[in-house]
N, CA and C atoms as an extended XYZ file, in Angstrom:
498
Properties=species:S:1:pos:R:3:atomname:S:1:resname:S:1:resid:I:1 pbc="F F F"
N       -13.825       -1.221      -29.469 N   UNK     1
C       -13.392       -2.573      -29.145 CA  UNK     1
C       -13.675       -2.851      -27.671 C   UNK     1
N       -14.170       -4.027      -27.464 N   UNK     2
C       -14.099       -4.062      -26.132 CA  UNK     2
C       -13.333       -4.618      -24.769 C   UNK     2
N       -13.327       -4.466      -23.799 N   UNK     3
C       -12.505       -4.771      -23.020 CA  UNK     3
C       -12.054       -6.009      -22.733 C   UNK     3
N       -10.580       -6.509      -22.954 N   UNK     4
C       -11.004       -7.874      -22.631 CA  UNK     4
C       -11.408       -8.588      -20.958 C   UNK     4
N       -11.768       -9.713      -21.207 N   UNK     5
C       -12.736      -10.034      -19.727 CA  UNK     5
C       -10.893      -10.543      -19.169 C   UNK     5
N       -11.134       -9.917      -17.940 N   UNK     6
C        -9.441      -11.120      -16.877 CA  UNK     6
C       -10.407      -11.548      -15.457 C   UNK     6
N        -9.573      -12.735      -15.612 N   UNK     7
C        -9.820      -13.089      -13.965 CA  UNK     7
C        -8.483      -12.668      -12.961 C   UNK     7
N        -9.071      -12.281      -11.937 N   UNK     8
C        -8.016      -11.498      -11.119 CA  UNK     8
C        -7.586      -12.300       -9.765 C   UNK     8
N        -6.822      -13.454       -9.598 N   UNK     9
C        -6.764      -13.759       -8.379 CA  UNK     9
C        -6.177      -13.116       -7.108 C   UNK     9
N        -6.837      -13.108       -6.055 N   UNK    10
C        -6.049      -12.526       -5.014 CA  UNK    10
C        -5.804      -13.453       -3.961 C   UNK    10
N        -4.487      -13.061       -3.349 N   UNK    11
C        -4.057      -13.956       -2.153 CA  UNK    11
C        -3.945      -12.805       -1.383 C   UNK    11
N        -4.143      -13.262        0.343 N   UNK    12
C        -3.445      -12.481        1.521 CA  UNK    12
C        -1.825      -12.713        1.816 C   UNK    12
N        -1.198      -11.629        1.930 N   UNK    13
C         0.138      -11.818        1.952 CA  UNK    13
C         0.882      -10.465        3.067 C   UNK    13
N         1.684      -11.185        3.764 N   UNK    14
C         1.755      -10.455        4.807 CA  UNK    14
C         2.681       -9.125        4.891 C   UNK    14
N         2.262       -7.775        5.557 N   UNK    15
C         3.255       -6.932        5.186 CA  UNK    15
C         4.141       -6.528        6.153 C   UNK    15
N         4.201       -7.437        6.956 N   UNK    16
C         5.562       -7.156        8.013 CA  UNK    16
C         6.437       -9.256        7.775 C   UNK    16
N         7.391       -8.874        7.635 N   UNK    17
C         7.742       -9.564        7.569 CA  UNK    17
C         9.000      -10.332        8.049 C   UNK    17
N         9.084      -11.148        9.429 N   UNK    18
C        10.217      -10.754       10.023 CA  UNK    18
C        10.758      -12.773        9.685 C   UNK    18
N        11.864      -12.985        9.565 N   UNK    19
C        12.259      -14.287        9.859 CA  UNK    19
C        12.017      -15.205       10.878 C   UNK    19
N        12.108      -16.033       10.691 N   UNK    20
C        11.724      -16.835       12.520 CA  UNK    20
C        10.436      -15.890       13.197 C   UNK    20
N         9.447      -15.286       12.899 N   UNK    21
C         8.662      -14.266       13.392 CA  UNK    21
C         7.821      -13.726       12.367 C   UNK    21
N         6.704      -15.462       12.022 N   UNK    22
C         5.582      -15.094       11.167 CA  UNK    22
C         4.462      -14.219       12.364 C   UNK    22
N         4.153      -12.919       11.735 N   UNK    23
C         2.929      -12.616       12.507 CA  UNK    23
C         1.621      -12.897       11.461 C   UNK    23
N         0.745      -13.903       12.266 N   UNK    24
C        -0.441      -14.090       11.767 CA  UNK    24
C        -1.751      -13.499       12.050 C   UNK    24
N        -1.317      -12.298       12.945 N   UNK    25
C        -2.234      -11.468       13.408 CA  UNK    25
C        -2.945      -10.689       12.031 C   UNK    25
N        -4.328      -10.915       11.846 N   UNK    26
C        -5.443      -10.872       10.399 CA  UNK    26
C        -5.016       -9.394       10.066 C   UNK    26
N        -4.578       -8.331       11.023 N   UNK    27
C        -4.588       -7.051       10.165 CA  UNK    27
C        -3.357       -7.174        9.850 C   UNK    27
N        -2.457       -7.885        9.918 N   UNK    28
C        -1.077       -8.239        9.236 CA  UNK    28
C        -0.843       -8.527        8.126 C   UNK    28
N        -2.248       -9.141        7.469 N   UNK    29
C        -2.477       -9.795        5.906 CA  UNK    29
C        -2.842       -9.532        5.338 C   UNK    29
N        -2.841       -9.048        4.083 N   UNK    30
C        -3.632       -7.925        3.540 CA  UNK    30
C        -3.776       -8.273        1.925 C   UNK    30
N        -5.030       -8.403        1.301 N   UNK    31
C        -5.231       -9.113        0.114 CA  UNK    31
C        -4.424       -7.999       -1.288 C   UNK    31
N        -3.968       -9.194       -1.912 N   UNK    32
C        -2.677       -8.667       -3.290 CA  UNK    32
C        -3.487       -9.210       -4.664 C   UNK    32
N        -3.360       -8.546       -5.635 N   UNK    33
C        -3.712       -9.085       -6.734 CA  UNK    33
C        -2.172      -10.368       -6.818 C   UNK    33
N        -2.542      -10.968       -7.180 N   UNK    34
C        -1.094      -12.343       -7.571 CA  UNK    34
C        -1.661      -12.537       -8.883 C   UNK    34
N        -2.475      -13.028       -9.326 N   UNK    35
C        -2.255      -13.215      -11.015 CA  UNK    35
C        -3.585      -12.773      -11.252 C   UNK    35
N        -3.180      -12.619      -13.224 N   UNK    36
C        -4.533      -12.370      -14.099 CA  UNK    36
C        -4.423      -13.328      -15.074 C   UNK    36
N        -5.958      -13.778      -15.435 N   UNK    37
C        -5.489      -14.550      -16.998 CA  UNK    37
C        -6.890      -13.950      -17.378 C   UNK    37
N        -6.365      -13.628      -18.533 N   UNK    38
C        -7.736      -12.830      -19.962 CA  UNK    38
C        -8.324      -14.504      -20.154 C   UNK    38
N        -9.754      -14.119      -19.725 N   UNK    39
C       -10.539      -15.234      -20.366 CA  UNK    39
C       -10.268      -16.012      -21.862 C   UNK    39
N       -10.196      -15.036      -22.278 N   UNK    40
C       -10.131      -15.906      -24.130 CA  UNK    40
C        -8.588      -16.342      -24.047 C   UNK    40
N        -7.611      -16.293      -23.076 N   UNK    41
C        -6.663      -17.172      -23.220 CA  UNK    41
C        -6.812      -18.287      -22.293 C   UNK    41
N        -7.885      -18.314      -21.404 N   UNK    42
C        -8.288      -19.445      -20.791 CA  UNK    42
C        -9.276      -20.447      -21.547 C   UNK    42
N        -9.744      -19.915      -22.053 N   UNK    43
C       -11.094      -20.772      -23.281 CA  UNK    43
C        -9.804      -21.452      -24.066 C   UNK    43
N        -8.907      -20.850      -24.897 N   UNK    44
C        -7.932      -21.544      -25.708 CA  UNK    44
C        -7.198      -22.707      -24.941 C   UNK    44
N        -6.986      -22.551      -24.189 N   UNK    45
C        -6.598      -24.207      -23.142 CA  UNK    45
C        -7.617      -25.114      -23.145 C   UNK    45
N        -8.586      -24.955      -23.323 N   UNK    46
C        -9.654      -25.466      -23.452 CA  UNK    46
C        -9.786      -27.066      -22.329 C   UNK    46
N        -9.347      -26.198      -20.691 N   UNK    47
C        -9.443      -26.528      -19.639 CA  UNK    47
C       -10.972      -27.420      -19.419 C   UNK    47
N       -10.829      -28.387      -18.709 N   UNK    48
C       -12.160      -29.329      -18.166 CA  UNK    48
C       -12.744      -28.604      -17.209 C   UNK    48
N       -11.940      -28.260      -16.311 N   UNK    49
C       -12.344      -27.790      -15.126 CA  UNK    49
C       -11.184      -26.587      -14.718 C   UNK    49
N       -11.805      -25.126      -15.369 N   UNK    50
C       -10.706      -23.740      -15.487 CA  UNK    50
C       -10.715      -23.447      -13.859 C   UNK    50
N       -11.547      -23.766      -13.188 N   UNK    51
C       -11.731      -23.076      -11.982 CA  UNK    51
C       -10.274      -23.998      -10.769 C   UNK    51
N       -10.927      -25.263      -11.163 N   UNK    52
C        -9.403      -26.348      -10.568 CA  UNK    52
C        -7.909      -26.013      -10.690 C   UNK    52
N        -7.845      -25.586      -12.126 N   UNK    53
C        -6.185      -25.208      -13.204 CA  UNK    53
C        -6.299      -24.232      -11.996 C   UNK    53
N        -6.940      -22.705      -12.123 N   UNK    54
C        -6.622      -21.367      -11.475 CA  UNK    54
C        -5.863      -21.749      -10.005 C   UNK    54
N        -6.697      -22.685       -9.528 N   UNK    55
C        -6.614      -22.830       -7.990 CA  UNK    55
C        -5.026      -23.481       -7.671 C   UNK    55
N        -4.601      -24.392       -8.813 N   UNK    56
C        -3.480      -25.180       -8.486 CA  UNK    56
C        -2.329      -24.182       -9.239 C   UNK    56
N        -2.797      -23.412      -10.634 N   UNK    57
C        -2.017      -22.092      -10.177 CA  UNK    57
C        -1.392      -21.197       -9.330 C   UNK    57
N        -2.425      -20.717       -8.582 N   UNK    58
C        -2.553      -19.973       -7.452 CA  UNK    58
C        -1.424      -20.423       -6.519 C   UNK    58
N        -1.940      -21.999       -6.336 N   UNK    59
C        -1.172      -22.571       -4.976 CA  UNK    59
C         0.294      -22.980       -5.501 C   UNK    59
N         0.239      -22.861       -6.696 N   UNK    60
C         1.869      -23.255       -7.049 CA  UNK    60
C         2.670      -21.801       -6.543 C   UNK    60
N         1.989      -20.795       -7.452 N   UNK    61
C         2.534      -19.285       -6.936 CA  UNK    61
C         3.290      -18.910       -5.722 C   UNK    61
N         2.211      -19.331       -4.491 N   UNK    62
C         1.981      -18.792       -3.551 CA  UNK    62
C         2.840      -19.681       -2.301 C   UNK    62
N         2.687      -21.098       -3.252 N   UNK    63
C         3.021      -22.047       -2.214 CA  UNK    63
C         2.532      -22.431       -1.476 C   UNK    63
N         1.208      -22.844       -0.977 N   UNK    64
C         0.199      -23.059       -0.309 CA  UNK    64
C        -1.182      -23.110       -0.553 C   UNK    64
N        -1.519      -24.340        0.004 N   UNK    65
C        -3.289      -25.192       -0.158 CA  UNK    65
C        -3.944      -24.091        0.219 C   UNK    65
N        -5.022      -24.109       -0.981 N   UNK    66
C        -6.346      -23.066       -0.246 CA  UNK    66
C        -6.885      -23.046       -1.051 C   UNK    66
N        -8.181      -21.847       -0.956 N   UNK    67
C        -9.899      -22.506       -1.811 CA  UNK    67
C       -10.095      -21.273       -2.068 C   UNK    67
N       -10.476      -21.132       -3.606 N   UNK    68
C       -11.023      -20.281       -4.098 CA  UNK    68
C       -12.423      -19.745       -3.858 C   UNK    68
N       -12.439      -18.442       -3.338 N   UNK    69
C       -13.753      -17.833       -3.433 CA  UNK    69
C       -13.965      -16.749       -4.203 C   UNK    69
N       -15.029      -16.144       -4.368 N   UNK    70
C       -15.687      -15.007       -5.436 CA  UNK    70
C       -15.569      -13.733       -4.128 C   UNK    70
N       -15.111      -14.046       -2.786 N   UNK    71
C       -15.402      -12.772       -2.074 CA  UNK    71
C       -14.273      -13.344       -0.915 C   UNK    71
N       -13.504      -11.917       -0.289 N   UNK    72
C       -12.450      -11.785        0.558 CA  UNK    72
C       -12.741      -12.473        2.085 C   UNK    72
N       -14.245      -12.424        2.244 N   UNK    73
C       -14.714      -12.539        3.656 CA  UNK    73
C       -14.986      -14.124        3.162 C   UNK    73
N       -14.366      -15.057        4.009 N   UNK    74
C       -14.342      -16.460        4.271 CA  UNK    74
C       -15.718      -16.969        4.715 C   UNK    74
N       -15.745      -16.581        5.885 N   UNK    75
C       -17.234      -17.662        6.372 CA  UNK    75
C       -18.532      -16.796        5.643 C   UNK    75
N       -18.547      -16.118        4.982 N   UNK    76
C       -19.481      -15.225        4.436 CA  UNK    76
C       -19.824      -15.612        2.722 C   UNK    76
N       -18.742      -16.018        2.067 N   UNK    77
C       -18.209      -16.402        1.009 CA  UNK    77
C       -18.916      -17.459        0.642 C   UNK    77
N       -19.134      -17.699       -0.692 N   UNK    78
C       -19.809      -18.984       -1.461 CA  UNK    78
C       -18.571      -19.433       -1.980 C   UNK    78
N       -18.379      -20.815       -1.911 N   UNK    79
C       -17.053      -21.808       -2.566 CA  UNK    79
C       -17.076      -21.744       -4.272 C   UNK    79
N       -16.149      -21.833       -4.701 N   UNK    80
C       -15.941      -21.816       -5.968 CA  UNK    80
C       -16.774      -23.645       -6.503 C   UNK    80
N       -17.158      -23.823       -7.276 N   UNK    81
C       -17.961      -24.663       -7.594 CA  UNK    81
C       -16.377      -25.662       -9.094 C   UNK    81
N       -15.451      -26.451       -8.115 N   UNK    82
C       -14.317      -26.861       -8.987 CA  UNK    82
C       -14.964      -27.729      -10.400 C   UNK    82
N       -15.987      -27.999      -10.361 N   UNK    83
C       -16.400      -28.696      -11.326 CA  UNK    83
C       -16.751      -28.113      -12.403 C   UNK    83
N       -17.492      -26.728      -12.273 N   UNK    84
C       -18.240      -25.913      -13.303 CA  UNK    84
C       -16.978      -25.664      -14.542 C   UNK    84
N       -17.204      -25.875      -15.761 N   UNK    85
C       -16.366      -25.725      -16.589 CA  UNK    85
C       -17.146      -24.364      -17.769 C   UNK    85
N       -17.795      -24.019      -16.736 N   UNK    86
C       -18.118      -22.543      -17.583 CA  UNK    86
C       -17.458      -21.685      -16.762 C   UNK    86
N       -17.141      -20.054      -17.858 N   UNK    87
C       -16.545      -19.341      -16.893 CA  UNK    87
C       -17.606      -18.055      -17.209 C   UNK    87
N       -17.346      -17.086      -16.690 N   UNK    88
C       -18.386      -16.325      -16.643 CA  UNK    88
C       -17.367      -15.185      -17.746 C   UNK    88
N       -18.110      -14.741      -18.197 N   UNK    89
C       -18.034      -13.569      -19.387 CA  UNK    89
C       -17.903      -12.386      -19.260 C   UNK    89
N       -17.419      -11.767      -17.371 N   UNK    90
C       -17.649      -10.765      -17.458 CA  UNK    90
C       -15.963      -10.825      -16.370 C   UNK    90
N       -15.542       -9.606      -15.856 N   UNK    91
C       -14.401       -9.557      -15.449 CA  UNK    91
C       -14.556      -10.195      -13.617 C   UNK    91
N       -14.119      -10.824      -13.467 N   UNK    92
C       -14.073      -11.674      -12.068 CA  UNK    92
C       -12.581      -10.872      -11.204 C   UNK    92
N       -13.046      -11.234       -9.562 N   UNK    93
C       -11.886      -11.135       -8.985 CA  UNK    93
C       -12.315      -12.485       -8.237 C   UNK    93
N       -11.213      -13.693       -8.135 N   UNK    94
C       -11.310      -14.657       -7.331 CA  UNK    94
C       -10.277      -14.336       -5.980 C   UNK    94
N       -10.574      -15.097       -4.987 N   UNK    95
C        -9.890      -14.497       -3.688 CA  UNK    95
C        -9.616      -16.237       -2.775 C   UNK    95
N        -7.790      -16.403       -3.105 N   UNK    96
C        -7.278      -17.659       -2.536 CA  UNK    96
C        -6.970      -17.399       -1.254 C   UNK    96
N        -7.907      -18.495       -0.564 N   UNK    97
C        -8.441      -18.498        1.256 CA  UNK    97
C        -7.200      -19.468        1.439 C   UNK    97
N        -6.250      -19.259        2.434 N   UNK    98
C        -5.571      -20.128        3.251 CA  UNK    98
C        -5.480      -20.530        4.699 C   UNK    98
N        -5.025      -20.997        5.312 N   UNK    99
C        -5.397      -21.514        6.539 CA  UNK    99
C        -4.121      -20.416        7.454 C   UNK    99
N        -4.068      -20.752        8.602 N   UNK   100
C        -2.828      -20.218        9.517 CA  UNK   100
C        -1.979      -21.060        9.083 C   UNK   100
N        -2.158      -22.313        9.014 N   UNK   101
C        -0.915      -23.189        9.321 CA  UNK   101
C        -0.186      -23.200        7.031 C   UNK   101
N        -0.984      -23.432        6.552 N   UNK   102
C        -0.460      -22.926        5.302 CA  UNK   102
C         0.587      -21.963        4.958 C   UNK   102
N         0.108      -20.262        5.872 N   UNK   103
C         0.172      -19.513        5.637 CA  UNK   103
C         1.542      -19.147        6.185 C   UNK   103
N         1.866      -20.241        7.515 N   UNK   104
C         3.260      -20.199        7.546 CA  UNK   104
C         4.359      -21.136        7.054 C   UNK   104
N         3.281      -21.710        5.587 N   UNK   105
C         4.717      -22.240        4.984 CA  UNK   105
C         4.833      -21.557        3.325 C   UNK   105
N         4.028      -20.363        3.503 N   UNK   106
C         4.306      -19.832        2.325 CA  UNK   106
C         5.340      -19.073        1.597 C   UNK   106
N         6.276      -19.021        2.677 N   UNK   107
C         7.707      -18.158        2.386 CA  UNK   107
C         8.535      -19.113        3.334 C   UNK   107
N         9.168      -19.250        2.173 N   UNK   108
C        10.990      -19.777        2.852 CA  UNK   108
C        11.934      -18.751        4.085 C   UNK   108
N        11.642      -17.987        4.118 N   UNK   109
C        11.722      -16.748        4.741 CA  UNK   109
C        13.741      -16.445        5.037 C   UNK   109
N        13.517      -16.649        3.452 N   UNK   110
C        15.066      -16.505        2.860 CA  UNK   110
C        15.117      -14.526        2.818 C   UNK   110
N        15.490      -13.918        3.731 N   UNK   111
C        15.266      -12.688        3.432 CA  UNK   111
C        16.246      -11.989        1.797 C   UNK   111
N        16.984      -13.179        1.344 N   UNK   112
C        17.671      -12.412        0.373 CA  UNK   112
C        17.070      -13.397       -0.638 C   UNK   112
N        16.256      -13.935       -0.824 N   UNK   113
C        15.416      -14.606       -2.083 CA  UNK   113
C        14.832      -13.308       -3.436 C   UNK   113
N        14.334      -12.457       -2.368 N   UNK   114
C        13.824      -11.742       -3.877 CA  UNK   114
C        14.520      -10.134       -4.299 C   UNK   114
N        15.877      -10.536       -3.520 N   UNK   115
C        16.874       -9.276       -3.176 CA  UNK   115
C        17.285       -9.251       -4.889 C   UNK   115
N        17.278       -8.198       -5.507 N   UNK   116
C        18.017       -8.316       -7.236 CA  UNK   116
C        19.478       -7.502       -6.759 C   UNK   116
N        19.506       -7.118       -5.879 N   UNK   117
C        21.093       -6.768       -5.447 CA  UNK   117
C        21.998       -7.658       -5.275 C   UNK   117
N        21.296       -9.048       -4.672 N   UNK   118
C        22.075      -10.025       -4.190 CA  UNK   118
C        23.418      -10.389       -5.537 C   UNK   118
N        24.469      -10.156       -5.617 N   UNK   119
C        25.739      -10.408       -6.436 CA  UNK   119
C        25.630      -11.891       -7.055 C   UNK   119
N        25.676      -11.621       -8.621 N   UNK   120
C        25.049      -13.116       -8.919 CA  UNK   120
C        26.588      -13.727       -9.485 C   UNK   120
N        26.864      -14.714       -9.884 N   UNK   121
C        28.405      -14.795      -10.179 CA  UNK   121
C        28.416      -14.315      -11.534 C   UNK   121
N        29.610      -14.059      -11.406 N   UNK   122
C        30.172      -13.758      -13.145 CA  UNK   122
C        30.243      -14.787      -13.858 C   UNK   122
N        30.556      -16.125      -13.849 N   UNK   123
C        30.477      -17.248      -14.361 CA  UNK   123
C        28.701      -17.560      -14.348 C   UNK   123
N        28.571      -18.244      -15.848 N   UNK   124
C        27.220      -18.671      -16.270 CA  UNK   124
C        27.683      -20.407      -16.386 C   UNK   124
N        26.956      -21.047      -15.668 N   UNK   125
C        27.116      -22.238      -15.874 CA  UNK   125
C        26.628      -22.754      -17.375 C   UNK   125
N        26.749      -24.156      -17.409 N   UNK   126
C        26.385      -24.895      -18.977 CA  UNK   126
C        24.679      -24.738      -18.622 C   UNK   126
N        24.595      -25.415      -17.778 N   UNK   127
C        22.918      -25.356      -17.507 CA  UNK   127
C        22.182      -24.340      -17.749 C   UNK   127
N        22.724      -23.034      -17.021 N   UNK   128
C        22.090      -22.203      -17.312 CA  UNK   128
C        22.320      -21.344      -18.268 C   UNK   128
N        23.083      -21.293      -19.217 N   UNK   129
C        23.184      -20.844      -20.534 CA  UNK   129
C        22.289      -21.506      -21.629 C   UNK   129
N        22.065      -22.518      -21.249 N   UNK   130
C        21.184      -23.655      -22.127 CA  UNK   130
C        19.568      -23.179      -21.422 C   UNK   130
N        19.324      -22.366      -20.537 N   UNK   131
C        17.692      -22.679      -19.863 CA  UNK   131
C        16.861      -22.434      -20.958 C   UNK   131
N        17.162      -21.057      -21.747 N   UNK   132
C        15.391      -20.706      -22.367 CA  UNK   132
C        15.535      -21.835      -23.538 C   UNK   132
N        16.354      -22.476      -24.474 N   UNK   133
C        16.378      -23.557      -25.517 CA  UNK   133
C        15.790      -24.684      -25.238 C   UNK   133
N        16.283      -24.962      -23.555 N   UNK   134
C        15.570      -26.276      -22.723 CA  UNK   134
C        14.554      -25.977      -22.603 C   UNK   134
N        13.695      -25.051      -22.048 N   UNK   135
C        12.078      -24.667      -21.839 CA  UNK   135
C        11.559      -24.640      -22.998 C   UNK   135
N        11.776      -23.899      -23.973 N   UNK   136
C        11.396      -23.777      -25.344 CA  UNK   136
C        11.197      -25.476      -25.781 C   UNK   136
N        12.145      -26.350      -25.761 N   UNK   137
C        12.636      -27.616      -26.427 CA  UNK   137
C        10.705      -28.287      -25.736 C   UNK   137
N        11.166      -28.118      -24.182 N   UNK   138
C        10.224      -28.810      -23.248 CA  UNK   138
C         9.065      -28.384      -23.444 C   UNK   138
N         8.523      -27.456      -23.910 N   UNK   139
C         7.123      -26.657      -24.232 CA  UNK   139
C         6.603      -26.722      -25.355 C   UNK   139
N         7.304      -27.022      -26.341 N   UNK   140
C         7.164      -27.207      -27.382 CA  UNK   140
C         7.173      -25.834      -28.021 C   UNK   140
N         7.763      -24.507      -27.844 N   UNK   141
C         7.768      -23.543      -27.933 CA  UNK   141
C         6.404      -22.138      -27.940 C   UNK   141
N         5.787      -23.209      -26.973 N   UNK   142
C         4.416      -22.289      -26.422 CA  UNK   142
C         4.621      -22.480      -25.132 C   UNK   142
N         3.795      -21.269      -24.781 N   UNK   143
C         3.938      -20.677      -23.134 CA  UNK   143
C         2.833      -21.410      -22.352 C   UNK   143
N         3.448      -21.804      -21.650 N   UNK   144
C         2.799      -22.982      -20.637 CA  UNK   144
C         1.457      -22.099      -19.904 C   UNK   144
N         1.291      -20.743      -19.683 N   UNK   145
C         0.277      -20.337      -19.250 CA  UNK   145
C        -0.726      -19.723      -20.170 C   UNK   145
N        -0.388      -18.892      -21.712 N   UNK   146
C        -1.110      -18.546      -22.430 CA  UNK   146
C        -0.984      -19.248      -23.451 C   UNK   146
N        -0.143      -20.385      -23.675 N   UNK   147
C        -0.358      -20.821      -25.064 CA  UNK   147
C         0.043      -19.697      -26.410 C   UNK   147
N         0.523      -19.052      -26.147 N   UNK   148
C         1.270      -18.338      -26.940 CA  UNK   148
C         2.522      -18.558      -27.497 C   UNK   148
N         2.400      -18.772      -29.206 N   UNK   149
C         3.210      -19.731      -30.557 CA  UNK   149
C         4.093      -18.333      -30.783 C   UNK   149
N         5.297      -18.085      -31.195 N   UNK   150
C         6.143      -18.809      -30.132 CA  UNK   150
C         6.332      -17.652      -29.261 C   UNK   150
N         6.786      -18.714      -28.049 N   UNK   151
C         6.910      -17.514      -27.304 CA  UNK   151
C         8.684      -17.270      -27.097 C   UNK   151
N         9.047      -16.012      -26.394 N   UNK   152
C        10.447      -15.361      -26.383 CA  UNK   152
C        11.314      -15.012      -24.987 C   UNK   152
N        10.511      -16.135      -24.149 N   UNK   153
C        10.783      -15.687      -22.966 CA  UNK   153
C        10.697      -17.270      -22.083 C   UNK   153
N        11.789      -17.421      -21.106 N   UNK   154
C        11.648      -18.063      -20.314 CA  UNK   154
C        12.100      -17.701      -18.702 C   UNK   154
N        11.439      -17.966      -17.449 N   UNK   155
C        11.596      -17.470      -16.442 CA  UNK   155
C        11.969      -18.523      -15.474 C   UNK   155
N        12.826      -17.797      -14.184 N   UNK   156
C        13.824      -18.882      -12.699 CA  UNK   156
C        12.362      -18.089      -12.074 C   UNK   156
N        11.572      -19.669      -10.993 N   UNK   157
C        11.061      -19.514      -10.135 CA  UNK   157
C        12.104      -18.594       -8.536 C   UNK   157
N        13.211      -19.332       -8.753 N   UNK   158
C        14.265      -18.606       -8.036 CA  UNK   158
C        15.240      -17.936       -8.575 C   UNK   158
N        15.878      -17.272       -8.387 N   UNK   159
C        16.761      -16.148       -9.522 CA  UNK   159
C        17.892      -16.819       -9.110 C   UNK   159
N        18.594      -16.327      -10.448 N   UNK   160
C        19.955      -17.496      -10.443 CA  UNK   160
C        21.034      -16.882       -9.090 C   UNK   160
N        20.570      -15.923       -8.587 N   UNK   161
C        21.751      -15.439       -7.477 CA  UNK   161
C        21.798      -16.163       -6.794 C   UNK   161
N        20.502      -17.576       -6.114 N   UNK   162
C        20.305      -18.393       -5.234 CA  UNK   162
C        21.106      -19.816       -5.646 C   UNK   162
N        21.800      -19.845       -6.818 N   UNK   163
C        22.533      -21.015       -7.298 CA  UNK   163
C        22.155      -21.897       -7.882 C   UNK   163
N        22.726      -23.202       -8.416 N   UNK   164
C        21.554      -23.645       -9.063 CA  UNK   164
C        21.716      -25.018       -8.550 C   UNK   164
N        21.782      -25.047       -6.907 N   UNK   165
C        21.513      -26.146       -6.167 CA  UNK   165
C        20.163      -26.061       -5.382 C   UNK   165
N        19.425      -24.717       -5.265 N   UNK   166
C        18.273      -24.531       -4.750 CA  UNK   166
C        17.139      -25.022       -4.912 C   UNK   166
């Protein structure tokens, strides 16, 4: 059987990370895989323009404007071509270019945002006892990224420890 084809996006993301004290110094940033999508679940969306979707993916993820390339090195790099609605058939790594000034609004720089220690309450609100029925209801019970009937899972961009005024 053969392998299936993924596209692999990567973002730079920084590994010191201090509050009030973005360092944007380039060996500070260091490229991350952030998402994959298996081609044949991208053909099934049956996207106009797959290369556009990835990119506004990406920037939803990440939180920040930037341009897809086929290679890590920027001024060296050929631009992703947003129009082409072919994808290529073989396994890709795409690489999301951001600016300085982007790059310091890509974290809230909530140091207890992605803490799973953070003490979540013992009380479950109405809202959020109701989330995966509401997503499900709202999706029509397919997964907004693979299109996958039905799916069994729904996910907090922010985890409920952050409240649900965030």
């Amino acid at each position: 059987m053969a392998e299936p084809v993924i596209f692999s996006v990567h973002c730079q993301l920084p590994e010191d990370i201090e509050p009030d004290n973005l360092n944007l110094d380039q060996n500070n940033w260091k490229w991350n895989k952030v998402l994959e999508f298996p081609a044949d679940k991208l053909e099934e969306l049956r996207l106009l323009k797959p290369y556009k979707w990835i990119r506004f993916a990406i920037g939803i993820v990440v939180g920040a404007h930037g341009e897809l390339r086929r290679e890590p090195d920027w001024p060296n790099s050929v631009p992703i071509n947003y129009d082409d609605s072919r994808l290529p058939g073989v396994k890709t790594d795409l690489y999301y270019h951001t600016t300085d000034e982007e790059k310091g609004q890509m974290f809230p720089f909530d140091p207890e945002l992605a803490n799973a220690k953070v003490v979540t309450p013992s009380q479950t609100s109405t809202r959020r006892s109701h989330f995966r029925d509401d997503v499900a209801r709202r999706d029509g019970q397919r997964c907004v990224v693979t299109r996958d009937f039905p799916y069994n899972q729904a996910a907090h961009l922010i985890p409920h420890s952050k409240g649900d005024t965030v």
